[in-house]
C-alpha positions as a printed NumPy array, in Angstrom:
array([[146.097,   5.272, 128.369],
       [146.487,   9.133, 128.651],
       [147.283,  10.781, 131.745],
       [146.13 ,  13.908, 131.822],
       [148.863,  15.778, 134.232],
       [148.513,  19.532, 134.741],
       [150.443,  20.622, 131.284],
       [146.81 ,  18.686, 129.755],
       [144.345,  20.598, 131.873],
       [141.992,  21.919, 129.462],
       [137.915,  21.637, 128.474],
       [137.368,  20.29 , 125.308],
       [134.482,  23.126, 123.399],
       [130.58 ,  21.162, 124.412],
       [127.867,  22.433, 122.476],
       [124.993,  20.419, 124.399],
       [125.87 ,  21.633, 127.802],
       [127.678,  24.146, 130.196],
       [130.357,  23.064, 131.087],
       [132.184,  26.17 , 133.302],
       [129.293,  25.341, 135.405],
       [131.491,  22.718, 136.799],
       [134.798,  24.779, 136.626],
       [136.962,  25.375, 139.714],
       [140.667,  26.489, 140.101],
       [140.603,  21.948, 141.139],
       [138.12 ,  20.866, 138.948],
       [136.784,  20.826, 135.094],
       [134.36 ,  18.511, 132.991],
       [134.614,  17.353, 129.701],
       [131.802,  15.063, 127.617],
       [133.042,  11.939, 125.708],
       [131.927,  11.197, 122.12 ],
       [129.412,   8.323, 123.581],
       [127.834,  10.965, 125.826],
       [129.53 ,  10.177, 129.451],
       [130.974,  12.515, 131.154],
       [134.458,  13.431, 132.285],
       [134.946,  14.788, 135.964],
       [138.799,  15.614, 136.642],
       [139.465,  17.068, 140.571],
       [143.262,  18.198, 141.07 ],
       [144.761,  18.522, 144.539],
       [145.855,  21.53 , 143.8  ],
       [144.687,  25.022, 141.421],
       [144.64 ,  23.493, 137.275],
       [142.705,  27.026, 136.213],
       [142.691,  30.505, 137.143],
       [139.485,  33.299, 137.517],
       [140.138,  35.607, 135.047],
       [137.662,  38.036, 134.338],
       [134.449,  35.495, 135.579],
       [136.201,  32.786, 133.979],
       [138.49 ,  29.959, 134.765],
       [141.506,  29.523, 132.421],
       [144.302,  27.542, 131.896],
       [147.248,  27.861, 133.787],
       [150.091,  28.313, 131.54 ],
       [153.629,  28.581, 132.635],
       [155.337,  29.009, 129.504],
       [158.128,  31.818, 130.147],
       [157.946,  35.061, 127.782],
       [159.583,  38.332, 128.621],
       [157.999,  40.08 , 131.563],
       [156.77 ,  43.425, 131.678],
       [158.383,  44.268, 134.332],
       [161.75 ,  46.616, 134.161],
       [163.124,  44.763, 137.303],
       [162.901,  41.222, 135.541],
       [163.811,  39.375, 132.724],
       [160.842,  36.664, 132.689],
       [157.717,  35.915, 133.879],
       [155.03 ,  33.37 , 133.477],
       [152.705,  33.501, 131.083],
       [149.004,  32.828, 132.514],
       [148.388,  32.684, 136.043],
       [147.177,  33.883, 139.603],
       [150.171,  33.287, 140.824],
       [152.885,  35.715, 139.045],
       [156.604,  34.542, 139.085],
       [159.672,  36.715, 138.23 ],
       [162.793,  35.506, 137.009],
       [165.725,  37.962, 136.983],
       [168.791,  38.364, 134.762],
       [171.464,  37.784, 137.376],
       [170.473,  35.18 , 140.062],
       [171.099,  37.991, 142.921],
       [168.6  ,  39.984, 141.8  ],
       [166.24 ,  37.907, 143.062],
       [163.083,  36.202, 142.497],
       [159.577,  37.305, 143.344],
       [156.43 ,  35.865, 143.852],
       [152.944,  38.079, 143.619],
       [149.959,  36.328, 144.828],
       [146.894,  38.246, 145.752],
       [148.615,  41.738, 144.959],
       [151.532,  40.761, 147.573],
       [155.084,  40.361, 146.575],
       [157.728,  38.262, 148.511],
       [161.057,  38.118, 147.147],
       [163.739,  35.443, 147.652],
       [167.465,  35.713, 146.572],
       [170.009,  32.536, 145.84 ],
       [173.422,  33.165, 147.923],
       [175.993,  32.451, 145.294],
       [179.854,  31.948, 145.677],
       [180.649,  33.214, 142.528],
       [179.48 ,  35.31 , 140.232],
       [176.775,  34.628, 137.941],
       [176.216,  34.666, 134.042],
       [173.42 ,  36.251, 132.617],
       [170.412,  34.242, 132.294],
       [168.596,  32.655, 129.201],
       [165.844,  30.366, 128.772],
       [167.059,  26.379, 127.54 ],
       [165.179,  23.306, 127.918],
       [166.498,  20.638, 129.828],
       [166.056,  17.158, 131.792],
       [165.692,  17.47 , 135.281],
       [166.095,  14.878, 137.554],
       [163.02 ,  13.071, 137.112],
       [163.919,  12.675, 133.708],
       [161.109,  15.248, 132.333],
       [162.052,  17.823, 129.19 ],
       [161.301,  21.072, 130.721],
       [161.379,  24.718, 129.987],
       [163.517,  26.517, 132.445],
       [165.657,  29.775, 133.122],
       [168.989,  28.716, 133.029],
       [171.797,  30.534, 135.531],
       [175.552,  29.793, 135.486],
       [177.49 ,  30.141, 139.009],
       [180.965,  28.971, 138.531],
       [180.841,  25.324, 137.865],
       [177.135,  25.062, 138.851],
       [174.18 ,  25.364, 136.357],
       [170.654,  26.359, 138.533],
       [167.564,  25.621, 136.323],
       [164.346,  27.303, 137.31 ],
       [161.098,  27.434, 136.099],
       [157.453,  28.326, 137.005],
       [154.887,  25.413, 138.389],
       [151.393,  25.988, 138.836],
       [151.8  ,  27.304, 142.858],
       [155.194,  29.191, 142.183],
       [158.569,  28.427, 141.438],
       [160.685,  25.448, 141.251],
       [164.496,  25.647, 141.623],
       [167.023,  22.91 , 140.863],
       [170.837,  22.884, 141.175],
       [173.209,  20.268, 139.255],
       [177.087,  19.943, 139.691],
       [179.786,  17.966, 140.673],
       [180.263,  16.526, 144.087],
       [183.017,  17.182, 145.775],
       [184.862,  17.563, 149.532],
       [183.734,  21.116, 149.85 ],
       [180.024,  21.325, 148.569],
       [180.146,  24.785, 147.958],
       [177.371,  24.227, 145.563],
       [174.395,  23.705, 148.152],
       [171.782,  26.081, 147.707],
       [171.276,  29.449, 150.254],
       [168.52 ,  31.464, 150.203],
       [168.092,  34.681, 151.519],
       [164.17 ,  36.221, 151.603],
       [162.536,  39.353, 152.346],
       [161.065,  39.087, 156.017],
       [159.53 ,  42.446, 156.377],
       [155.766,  41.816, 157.424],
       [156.411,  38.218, 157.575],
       [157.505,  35.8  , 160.683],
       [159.02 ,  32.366, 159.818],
       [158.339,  28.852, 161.155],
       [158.671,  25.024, 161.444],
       [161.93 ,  23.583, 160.524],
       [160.889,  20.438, 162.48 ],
       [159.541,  18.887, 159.444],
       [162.154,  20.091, 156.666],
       [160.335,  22.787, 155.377],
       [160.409,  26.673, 156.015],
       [156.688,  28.447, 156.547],
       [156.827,  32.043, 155.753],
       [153.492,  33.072, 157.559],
       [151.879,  36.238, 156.032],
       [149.24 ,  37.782, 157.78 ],
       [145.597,  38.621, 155.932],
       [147.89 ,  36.361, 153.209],
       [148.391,  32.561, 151.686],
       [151.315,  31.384, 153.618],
       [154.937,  30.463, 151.697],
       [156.394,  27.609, 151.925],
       [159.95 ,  26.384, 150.688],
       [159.646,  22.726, 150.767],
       [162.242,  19.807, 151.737],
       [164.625,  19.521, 148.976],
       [165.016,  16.397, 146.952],
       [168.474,  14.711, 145.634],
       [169.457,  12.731, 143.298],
       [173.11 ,  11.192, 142.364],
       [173.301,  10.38 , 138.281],
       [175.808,   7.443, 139.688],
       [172.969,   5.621, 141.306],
       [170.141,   7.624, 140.017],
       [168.053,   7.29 , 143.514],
       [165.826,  10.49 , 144.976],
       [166.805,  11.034, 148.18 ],
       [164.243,  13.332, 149.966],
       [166.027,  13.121, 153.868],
       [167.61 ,  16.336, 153.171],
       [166.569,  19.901, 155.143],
       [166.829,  23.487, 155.248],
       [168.743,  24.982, 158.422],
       [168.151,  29.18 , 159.631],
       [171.724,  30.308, 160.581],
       [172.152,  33.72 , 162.719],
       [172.23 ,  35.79 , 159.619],
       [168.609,  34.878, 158.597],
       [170.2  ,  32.779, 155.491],
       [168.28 ,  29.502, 155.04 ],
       [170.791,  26.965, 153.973],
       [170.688,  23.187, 152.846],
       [171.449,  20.701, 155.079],
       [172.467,  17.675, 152.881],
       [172.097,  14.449, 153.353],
       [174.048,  13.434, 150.697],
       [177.845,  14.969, 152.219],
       [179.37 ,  11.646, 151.683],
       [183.31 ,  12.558, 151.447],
       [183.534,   9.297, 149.155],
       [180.7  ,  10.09 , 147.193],
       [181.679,  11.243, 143.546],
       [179.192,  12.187, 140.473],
       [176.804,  14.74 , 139.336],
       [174.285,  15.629, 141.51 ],
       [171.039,  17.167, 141.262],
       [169.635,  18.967, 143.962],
       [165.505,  20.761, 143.569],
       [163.04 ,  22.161, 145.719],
       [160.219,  24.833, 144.902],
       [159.021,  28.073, 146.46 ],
       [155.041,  28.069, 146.807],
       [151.944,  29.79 , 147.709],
       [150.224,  27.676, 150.066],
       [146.875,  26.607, 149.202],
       [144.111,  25.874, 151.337],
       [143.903,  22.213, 151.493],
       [143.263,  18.699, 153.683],
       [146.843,  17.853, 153.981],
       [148.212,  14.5  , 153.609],
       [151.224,  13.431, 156.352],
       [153.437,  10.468, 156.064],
       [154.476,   7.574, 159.312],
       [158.009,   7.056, 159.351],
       [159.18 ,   4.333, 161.336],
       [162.932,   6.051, 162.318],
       [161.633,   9.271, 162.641],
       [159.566,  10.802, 165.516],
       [158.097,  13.913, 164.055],
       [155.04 ,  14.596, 162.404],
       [156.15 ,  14.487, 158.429],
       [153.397,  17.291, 156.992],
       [153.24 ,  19.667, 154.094],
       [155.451,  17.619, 152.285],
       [156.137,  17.37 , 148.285],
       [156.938,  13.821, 148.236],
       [156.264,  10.876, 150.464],
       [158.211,   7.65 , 150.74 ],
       [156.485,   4.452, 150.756],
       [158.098,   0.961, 151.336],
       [161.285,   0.256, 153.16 ],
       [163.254,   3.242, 153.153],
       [167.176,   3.684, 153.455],
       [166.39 ,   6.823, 155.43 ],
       [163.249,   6.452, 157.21 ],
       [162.671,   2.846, 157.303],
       [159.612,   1.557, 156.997],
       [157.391,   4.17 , 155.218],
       [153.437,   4.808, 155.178],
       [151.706,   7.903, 153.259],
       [148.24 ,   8.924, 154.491],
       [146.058,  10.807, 151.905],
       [143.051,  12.581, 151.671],
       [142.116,  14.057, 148.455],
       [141.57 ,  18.168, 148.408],
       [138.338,  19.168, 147.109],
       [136.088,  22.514, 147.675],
       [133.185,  21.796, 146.791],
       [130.279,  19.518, 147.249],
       [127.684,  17.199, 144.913],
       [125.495,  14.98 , 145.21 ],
       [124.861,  11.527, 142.93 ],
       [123.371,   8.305, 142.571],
       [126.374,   5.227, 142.851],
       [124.707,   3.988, 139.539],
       [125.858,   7.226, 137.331],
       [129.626,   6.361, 138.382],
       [130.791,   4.429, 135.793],
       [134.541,   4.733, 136.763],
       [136.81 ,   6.181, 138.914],
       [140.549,   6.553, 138.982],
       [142.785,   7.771, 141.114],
       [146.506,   9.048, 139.75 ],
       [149.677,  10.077, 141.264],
       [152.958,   9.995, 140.343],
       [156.365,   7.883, 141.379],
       [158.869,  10.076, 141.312],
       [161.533,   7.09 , 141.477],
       [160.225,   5.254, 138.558],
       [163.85 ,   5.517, 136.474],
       [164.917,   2.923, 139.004],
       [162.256,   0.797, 140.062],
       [158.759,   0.017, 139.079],
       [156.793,  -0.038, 142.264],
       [154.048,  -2.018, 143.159],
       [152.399,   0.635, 145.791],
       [148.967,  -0.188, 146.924],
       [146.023,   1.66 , 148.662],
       [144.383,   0.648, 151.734],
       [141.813,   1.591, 153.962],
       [142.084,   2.946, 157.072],
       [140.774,   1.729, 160.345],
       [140.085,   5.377, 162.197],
       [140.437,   8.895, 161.316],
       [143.624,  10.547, 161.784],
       [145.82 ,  13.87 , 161.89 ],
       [147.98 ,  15.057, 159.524],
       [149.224,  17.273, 161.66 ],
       [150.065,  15.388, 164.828],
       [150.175,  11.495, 163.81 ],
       [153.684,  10.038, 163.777],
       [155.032,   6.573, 163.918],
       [154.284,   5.379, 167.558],
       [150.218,   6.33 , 167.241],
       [150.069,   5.749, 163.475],
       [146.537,   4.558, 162.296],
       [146.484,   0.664, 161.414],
       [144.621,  -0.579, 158.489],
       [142.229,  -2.824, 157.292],
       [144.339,  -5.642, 155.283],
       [141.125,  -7.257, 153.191],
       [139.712,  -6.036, 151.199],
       [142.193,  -4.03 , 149.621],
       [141.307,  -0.638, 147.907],
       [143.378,  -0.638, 144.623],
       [146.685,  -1.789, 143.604],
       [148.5  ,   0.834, 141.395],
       [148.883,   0.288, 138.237],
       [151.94 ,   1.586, 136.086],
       [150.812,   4.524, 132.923],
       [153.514,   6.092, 131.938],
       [156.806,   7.827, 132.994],
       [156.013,   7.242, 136.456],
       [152.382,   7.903, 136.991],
       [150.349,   5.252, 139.108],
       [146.719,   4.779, 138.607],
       [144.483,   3.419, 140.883],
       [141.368,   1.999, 139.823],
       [139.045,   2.855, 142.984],
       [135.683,   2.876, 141.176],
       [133.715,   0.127, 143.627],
       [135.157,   2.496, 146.677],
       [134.226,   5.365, 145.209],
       [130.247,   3.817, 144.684],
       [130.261,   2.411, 148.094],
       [130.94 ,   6.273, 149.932],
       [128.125,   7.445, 147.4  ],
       [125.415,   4.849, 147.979],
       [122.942,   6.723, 149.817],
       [124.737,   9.48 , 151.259],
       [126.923,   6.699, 153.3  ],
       [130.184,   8.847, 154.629],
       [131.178,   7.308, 157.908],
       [134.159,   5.625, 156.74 ],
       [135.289,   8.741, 153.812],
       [136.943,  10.868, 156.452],
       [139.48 ,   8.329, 156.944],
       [140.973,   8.637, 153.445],
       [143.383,   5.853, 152.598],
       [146.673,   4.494, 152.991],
       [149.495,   4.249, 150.454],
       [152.272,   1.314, 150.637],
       [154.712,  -0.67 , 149.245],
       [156.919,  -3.834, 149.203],
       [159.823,  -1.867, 147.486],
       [162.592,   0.178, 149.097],
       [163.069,   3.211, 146.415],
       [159.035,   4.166, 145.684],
       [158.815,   8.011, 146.203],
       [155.86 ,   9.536, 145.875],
       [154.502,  13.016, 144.653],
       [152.103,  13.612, 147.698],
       [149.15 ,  15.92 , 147.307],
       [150.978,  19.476, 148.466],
       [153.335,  19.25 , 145.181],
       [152.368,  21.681, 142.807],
       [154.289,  20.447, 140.225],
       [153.259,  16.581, 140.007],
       [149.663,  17.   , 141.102],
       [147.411,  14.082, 142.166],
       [143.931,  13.659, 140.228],
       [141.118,  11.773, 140.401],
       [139.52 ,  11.281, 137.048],
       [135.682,  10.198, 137.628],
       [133.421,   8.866, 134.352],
       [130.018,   9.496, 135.396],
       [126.571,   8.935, 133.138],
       [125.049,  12.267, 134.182],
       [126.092,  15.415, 135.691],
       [125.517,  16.403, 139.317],
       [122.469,  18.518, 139.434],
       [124.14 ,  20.418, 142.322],
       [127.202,  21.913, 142.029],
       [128.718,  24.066, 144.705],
       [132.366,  25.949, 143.2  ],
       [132.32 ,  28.124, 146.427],
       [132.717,  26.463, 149.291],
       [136.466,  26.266, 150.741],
       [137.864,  24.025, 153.69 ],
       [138.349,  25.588, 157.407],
       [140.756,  24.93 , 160.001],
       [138.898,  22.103, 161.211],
       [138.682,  20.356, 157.982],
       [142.082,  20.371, 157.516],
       [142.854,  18.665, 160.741],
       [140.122,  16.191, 160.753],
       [137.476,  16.406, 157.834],
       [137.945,  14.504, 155.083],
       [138.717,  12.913, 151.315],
       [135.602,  11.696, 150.467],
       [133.355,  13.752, 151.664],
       [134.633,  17.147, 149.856],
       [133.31 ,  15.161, 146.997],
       [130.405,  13.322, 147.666],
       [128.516,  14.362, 150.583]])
């Protein structure tokens, strides 16, 4: 079985049909050699308008045209600059605005080149490589801006924890409650550094309890949750820089931990070492709306990605819901409870990590008729296994997909229609697609 993760976004040339009627930055169609039809819908931008046309995203690095930088990505609305020297900064330019962030080094850096290399998930990828001292920093572009990851030896002093420094001018920061710094732009898509993620080689576990702190100089600086004075081994620290998209955001319930866990990159599910016992709440992003008979769905599958799945195959399965709920404002104490039978889906292991989920009954039983009152309540991700971490829906590297086989195409098709506030509190899943 192919899994067709963001590097395989792509429409395959039809003849019979049109098929960038059907194109969003989320969305394409392809038709199958029996005729059926191919509906992929991404939780976050696949393609790109580029002169009244979607395209690829591409984030192969080739020398940028800029004098200030040494690299840039390729194909994109979102443009990402990589410098020669790491404190010279890197830039983001999204809708014709620039925000710049700089990595705090303790010693000087070597000039930068472009390697591949195998990050911690255990994926070959092409990245700008930096040398600080004993510390190599690997970064490269994803689809909704730039990922960073650090890997070097642990020690008593870890000097090596990553510092950031970014360029506040027009911009006022928020929420470190839930591990992640919001750079609020106004007129603007927000930035957001997400929660870093850890992992030990010794052990090989990802660790995602770890935060970013604000000190008095306006540096944003790791907090680690790995500063174990016994702890010895390469480690492997990452976290991205990204344009915010609009979106219906998933949250997580954690059982030891009283905030609201939102706008996160990865989710734990199971019994975690950290957070104990661990739910993820998802409602799949969509802009726009069709309309279809339950008969023309021939399949439906849902795919995400375990970003653990070195260490443990995880049995993670989906639930429904009992009542709507909040991503913003639902934590553990007022958590939504679920309906144990039937069951939605169990995951299914694809390959190197990715889960599938075959929800095609669900997905017939929301369309039948125009039924939607239980869509809005999205579904419920868990697990028997201690070390399942998930890719959640806001990661713009490991995106979430649902792949729908349908007999005919919808005859309405809306690529225009984007989510408001309300919808991202309350509106829901299902109903961005069928409705």
């Amino acid at each position: 079985m192919c899994v067709c993760t963001t590097s395989c976004a792509h429409r395959q040339q039809n003849k019979d049909f049109d098929a960038s009627l059907y194109d969003t930055p989320y969305t394409y169609v392809n038709k199958t050699e029996d005729g059926k039809y191919e509906l992929y819908i991404y939780s976050s931008p696949v393609q790109f308008a580029d002169n009244g046309q979607y395209k690829k995203i591409d984030n192969t690095l080739i020398a940028s045209n800029s004098d200030k930088y040494l690299y840039e990505n390729k194909s994109n609305s979102i443009k990402t600059y990589f410098p020669e020297k790491l404190d010279e900064g890197f830039c983001i330019s999204d809708e014709g605005d620039d925000m710049c962030f700089y990595i705090e080094t303790m010693e000087n850096s070597e000039n930068a080149s472009i390697v591949n290399y195998r990050n911690l998930y255990g994926d070959i990828k092409e990245a700008v490589h930096y040398k600080s001292g004993e510390t190599d920093i690997y970064v490269y572009p994803i689809n909704t801006g730039i990922h960073f990851e650090y890997v070097f030896e642990l020690n008593d002093e870890l000097t090596h924890i990553p510092i950031l420094q970014a360029d506040l001018e027009n911009v006022s920061v928020d929420n470190f409650v839930n591990e992640y710094v919001q750079f609020i732009r106004k007129n603007k898509k927000n930035i957001i550094v997400n929660e870093p993620a850890s992992m030990n080689e010794q052990d090989g576990l990802i660790n995602i309890a770890n935060k970013w702190e604000m000190d008095k100089n306006d540096l944003f600086i790791m907090k680690p949750k790995f500063k174990q004075l016994d702890s010895e081994g390469k480690m492997h620290v990452e976290f991205s820089i990204q344009v915010h998209q609009e979106d219906i955001p998933d949250t997580s319930a954690y059982e030891n931990k009283e905030e609201n866990v939102y706008l996160s990159n990865y989710a734990a599910v199971g019994r975690n070492t950290d957070f104990g016992e661990a739910w993820y709440y998802m409602r799949y992003k969509i802009y726009y709306f069709f309309s279809i008979n339950k008969s023309e769905v021939l399949n439906a599958e849902y795919y995400l990605r375990n970003l653990n799945y070195q260490n443990n195959q995880s049995s993670v399965i989906m639930y429904s819901p009992l009542s709507q709920w909040s991503s913003t404002r639902m934590v553990w104490e007022d958590k939504t409870d679920y309906l144990q039978e039937p069951v939605i889906a169990s995951g299914n292991d694809v390959q190197n990590g990715w889960i599938s989920f075959n929800i095609t009954d669900f997905v017939k039983e929301q369309v039948d008729e125009g039924k939607g009152v239980d869509e809005t309540f999205g579904a419920l991700l868990m697990s028997e296994d201690e070390k399942a971490v998930l890719a959640t829906s806001d990661n713009g590297e490991f995106i979430p997909y649902l792949k729908i086989v349908l007999s005919k195409l919808p005859d309405k098709f809306n690529n225009h229609i984007s989510v408001n506030d309300d919808d991202m509190v309350g509106g829901g899943f299902w109903e961005k697609i069928f409705k």
